[in-house]
DRENSE-661944 format. One record per residue (C-alpha): residue number from 0; x, y, z; residue in one letter. Coordinates in steps of 0.001 Angstrom, whole numbers. Layout:
N
{NUM {X Y Z} 'A'};
...
//
This chain:
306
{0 {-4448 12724 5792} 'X'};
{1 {-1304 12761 3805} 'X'};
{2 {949 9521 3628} 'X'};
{3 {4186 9190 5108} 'X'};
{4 {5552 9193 1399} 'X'};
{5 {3947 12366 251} 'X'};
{6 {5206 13932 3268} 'X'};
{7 {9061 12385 2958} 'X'};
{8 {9066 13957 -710} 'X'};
{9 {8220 17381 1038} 'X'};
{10 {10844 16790 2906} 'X'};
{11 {13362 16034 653} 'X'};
{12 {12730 19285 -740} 'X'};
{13 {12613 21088 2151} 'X'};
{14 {16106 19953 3414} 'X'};
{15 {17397 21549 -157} 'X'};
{16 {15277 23854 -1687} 'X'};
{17 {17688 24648 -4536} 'X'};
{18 {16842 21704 -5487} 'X'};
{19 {13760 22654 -6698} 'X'};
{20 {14911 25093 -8996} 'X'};
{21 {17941 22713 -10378} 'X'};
{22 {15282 19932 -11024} 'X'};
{23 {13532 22901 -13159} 'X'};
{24 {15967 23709 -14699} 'X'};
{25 {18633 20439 -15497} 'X'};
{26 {15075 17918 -15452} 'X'};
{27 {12672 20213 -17189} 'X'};
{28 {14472 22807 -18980} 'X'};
{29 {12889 25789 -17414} 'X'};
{30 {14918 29315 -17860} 'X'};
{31 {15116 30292 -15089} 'X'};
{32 {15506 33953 -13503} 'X'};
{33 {18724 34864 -12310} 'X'};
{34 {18675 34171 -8589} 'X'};
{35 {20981 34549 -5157} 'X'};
{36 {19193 31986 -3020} 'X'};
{37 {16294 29708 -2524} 'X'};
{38 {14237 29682 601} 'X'};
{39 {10973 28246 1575} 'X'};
{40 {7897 30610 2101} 'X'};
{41 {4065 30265 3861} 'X'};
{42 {2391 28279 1753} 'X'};
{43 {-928 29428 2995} 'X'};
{44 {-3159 31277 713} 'X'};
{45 {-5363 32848 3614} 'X'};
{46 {-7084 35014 540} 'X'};
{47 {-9911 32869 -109} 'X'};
{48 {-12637 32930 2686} 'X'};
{49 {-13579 31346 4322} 'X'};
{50 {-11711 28579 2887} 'X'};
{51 {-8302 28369 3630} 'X'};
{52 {-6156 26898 928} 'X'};
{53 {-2828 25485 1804} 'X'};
{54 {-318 24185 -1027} 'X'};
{55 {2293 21716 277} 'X'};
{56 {5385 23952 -32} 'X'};
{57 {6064 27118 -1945} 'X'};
{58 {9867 28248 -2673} 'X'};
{59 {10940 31790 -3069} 'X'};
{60 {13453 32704 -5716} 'X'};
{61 {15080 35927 -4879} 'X'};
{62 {17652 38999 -5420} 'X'};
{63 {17047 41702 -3073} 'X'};
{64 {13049 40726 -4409} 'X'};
{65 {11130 37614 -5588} 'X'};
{66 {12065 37080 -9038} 'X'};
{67 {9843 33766 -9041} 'X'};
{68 {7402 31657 -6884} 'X'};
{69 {7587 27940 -7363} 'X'};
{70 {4018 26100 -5582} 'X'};
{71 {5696 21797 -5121} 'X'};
{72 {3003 19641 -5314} 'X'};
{73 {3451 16054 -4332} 'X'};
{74 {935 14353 -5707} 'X'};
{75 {491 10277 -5542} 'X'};
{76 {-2788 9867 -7441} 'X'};
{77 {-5304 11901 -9995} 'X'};
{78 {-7365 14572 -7927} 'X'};
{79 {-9337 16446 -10212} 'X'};
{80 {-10283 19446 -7514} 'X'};
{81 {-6804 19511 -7036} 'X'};
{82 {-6372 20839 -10586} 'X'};
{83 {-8217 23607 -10125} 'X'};
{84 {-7108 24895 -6721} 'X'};
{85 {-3474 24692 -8620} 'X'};
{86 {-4717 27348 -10371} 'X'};
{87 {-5828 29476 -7115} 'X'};
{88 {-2266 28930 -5716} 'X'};
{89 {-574 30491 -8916} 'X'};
{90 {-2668 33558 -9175} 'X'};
{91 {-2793 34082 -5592} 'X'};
{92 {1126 34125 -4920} 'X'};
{93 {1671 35917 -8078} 'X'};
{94 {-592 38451 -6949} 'X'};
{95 {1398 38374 -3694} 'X'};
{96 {4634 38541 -4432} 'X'};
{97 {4390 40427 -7974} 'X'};
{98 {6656 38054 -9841} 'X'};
{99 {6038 34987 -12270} 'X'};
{100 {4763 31715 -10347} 'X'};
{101 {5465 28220 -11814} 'X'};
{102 {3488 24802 -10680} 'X'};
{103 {5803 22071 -10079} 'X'};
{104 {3965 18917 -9822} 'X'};
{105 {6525 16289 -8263} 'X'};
{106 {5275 12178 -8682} 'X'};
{107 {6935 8890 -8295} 'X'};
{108 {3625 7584 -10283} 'X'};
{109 {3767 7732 -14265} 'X'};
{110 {513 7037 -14619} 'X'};
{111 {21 9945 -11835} 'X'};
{112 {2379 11966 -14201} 'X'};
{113 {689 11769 -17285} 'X'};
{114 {-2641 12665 -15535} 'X'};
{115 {-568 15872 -13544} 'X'};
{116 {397 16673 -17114} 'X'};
{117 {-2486 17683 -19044} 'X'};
{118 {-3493 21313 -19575} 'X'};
{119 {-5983 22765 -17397} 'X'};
{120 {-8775 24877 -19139} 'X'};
{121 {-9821 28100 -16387} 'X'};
{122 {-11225 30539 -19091} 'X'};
{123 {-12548 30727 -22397} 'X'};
{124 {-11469 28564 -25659} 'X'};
{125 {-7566 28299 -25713} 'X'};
{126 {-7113 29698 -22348} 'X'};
{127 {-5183 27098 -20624} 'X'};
{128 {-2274 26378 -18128} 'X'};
{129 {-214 23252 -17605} 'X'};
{130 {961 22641 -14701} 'X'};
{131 {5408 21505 -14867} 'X'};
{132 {5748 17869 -13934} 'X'};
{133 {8438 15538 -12384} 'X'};
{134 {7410 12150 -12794} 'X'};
{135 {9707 9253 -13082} 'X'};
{136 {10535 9892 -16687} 'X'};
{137 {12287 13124 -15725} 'X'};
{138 {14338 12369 -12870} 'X'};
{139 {17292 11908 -13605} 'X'};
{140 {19477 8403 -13176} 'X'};
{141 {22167 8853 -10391} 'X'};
{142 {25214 6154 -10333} 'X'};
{143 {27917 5388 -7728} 'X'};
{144 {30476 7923 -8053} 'X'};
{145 {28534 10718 -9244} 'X'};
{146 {28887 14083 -6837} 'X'};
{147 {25469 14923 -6653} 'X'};
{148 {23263 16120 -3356} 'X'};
{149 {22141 13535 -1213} 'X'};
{150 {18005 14883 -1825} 'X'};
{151 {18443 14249 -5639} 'X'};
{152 {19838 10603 -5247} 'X'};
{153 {17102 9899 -3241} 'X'};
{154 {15053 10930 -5475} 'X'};
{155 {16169 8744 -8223} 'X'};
{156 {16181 5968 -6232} 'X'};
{157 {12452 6472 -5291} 'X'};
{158 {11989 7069 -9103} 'X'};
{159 {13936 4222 -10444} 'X'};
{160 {14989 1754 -7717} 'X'};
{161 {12667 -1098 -9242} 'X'};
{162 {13361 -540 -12516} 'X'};
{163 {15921 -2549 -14595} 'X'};
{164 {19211 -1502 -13465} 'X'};
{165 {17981 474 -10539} 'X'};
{166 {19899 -1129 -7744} 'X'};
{167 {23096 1140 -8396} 'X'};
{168 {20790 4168 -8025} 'X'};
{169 {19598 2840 -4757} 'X'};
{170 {23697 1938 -3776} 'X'};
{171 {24569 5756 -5240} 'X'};
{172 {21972 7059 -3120} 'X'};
{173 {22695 4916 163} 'X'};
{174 {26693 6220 -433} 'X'};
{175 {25699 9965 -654} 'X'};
{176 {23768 9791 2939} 'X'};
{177 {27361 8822 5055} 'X'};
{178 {28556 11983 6690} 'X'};
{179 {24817 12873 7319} 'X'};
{180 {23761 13429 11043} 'X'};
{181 {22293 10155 11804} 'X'};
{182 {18612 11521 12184} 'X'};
{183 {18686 12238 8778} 'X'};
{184 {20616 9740 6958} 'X'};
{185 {18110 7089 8669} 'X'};
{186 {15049 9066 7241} 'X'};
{187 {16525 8860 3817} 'X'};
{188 {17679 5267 4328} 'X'};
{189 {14223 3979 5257} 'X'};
{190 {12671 6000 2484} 'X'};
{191 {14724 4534 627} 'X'};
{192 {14406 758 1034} 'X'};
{193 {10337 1502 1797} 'X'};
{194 {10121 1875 -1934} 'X'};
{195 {11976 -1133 -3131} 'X'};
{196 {10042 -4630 -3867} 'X'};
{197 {11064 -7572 -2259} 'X'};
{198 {13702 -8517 -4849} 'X'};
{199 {15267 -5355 -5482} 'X'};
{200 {15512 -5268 -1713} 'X'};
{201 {17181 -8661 -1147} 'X'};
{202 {19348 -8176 -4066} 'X'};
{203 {20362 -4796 -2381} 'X'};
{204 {21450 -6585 871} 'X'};
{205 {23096 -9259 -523} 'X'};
{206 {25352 -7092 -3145} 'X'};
{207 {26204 -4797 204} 'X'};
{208 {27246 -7674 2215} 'X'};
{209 {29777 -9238 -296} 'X'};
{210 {30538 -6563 -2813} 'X'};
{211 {33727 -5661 -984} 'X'};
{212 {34025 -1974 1118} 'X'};
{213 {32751 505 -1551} 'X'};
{214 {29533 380 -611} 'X'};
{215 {29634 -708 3135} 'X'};
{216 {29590 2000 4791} 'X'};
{217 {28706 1707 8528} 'X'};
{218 {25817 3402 8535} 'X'};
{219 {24540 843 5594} 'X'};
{220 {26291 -2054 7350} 'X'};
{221 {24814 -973 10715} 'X'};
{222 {20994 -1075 9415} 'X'};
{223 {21303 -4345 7542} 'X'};
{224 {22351 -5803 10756} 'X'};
{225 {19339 -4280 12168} 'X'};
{226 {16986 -5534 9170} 'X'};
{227 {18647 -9501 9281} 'X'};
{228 {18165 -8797 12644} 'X'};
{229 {14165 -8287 12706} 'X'};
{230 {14224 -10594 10086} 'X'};
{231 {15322 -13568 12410} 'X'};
{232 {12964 -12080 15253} 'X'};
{233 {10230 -12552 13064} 'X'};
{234 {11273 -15949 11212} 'X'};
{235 {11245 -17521 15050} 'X'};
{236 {7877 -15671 15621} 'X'};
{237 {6672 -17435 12416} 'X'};
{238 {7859 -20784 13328} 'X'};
{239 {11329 -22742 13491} 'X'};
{240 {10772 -24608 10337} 'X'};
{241 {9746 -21865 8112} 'X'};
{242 {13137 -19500 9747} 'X'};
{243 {14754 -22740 9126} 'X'};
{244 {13633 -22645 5553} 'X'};
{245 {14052 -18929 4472} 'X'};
{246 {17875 -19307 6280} 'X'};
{247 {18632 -21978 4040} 'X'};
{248 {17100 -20067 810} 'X'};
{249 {19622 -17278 1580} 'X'};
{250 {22403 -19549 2348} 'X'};
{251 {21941 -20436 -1015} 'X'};
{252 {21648 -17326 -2970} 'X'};
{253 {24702 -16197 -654} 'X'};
{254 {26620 -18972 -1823} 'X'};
{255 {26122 -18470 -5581} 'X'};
{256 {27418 -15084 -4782} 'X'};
{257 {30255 -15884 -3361} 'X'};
{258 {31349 -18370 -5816} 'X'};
{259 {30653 -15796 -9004} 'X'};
{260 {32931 -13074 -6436} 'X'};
{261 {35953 -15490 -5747} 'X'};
{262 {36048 -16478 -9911} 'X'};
{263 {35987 -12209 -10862} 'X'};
{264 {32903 -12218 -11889} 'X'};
{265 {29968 -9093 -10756} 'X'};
{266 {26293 -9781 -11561} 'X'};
{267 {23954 -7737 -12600} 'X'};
{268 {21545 -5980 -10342} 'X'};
{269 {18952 -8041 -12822} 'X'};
{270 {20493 -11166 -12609} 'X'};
{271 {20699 -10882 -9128} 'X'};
{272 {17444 -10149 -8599} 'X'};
{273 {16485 -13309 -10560} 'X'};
{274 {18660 -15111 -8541} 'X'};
{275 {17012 -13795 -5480} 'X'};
{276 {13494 -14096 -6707} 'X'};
{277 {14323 -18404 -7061} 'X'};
{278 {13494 -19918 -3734} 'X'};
{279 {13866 -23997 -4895} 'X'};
{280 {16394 -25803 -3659} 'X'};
{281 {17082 -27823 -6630} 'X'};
{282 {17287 -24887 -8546} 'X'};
{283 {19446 -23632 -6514} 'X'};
{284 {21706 -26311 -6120} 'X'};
{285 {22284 -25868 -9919} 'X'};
{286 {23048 -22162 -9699} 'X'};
{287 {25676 -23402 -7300} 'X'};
{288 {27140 -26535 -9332} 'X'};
{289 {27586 -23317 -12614} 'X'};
{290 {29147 -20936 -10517} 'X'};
{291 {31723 -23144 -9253} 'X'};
{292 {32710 -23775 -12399} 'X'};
{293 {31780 -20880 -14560} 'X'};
{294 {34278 -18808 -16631} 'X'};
{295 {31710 -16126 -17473} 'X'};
{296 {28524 -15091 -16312} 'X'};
{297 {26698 -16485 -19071} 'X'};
{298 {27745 -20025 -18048} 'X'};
{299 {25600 -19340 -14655} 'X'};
{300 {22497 -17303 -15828} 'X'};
{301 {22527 -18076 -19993} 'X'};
{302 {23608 -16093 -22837} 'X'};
{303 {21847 -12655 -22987} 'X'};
{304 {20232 -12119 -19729} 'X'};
{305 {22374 -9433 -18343} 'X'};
//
């Protein structure tokens, strides 16, 4: 059975299916035909018996005709039959449609990526085809401010939302889903945050709750009630003491941030994160004890660890 995360790429793409071709073209260089629109076709390929083969979603370039098929793969770990029935789906719906059919391989794994990426031998010596591949390495980065479609920002935050610096990706991406019917902007939300780890995750909430209006939006402001909400459901579940405990943990990181905030000085999603990832008290209190006093942010988290 697919997962719920190949199936929320799929539908990130099928929301926007110009999208597909952009990310071929801006991500991976492809020249592209000369096109009017983009629309989403069967993605059955009923030719085979008595197997029927079924790619997860083909897109139709077109004029007044198809001027090029494009089979989207998601793909979250090496298959090696897959490789081959890649192949099927290309000559099949070139056959079909009589136009030029490109594989596009789409990945939040690198190590998934570099696998997707190798040629694939079908004939004699030399005869090869390699499939086109969006892994993490070719999404692009998205920042706040940046008018860009809300599918593609989600995208780079699934792509880069852990990595160093990722946490404005994620904010970029959470900005571009208000004005979104609520359905929707909730399904990208939760894809969202699904992918972050547990720092990236805190660090996200606690930059949204006291990083002033720009990114509190209320959709965003309305789910992280709902999450500190759960969160407290299931600290009491757990036990007074340990709610007790985790409460005071954030008090503390919340306090460090408010300090840094009310002297004019903005962490960095990595130093918050570190901040986030320290749950002793002692070390804590320290963090608090710098940033009362701190003129720069190297007076709270050392020289050099932006």
């Amino acid at each position: 059975m697919p997962s719920a995360l190949h199936e929320s790429i799929l539908t990130l793409l099928r929301d926007r299916p110009s999208l597909v071709a952009e990310l071929l073209r801006d991500a991976l260089a492809v020249d592209l035909p000369s096109f009017t629109d983009a629309v989403i076709s069967d993605a059955n390929f009923a030719e085979l018996p008595p197997t029927e083969y079924r790619a997860d979603l083909v897109v139709q370039l077109r004029t007044k005709v198809p001027v090029l098929g494009i089979v989207c793969e998601a793909q979250l770990s090496p298959d090696p039959v897959k490789r081959f029935r890649w192949l099927c789906y290309v000559a099949l719906l070139a056959d079909r449609w009589g136009c030029p059919v490109i594989l596009l391989v789409v990945t939040p794994d690198r190590v998934v990526a570099a696998w997707a990426s190798q040629p694939i031998a079908f004939s004699g010596p030399g005869s090869t085809f390699v499939p086109m591949v969006l892994g993490p390495e070719q999404v692009p980065w998205v920042r706040p401010d940046e008018a860009v479609v809300p599918e593609l920002a989600v995208l780079s935050a699934l792509a880069h939302g852990n990595d160093p610096g990722g946490l404005e990706t994620v904010m970029a991406a959470i900005q571009t889903t208000v004005g979104l019917d609520d359905g929707r902007a909730a399904f990208y939300y939760d894809l969202i945050v699904s992918r972050l780890n547990d720092a990236t995750r805190l660090a996200l909430e606690e930059l949204m709750q006291t990083q002033g209006t720009h990114y509190q939006s209320e959709f965003a402001r309305k789910y992280f009630s709902a999450g500190r909400a759960e969160g407290e459901a299931r600290g009491k579940a757990e036990g007074k003491a340990e709610g007790e405990r985790v409460g005071a943990i954030n008090a503390f990181h919340l306090a460090v941030l408010e300090f840094l905030f009310a002297r004019g000085l903005t962490p960095t999603p990595s130093q918050v994160a570190r901040l986030n990832a320290d749950a002793d008290p002692d070390s804590l209190r320290d963090y608090i004890r710098r940033a009362a006093l701190a003129s720069t942010l190297d007076d709270v988290f050392g020289p050099g660890e932006g």
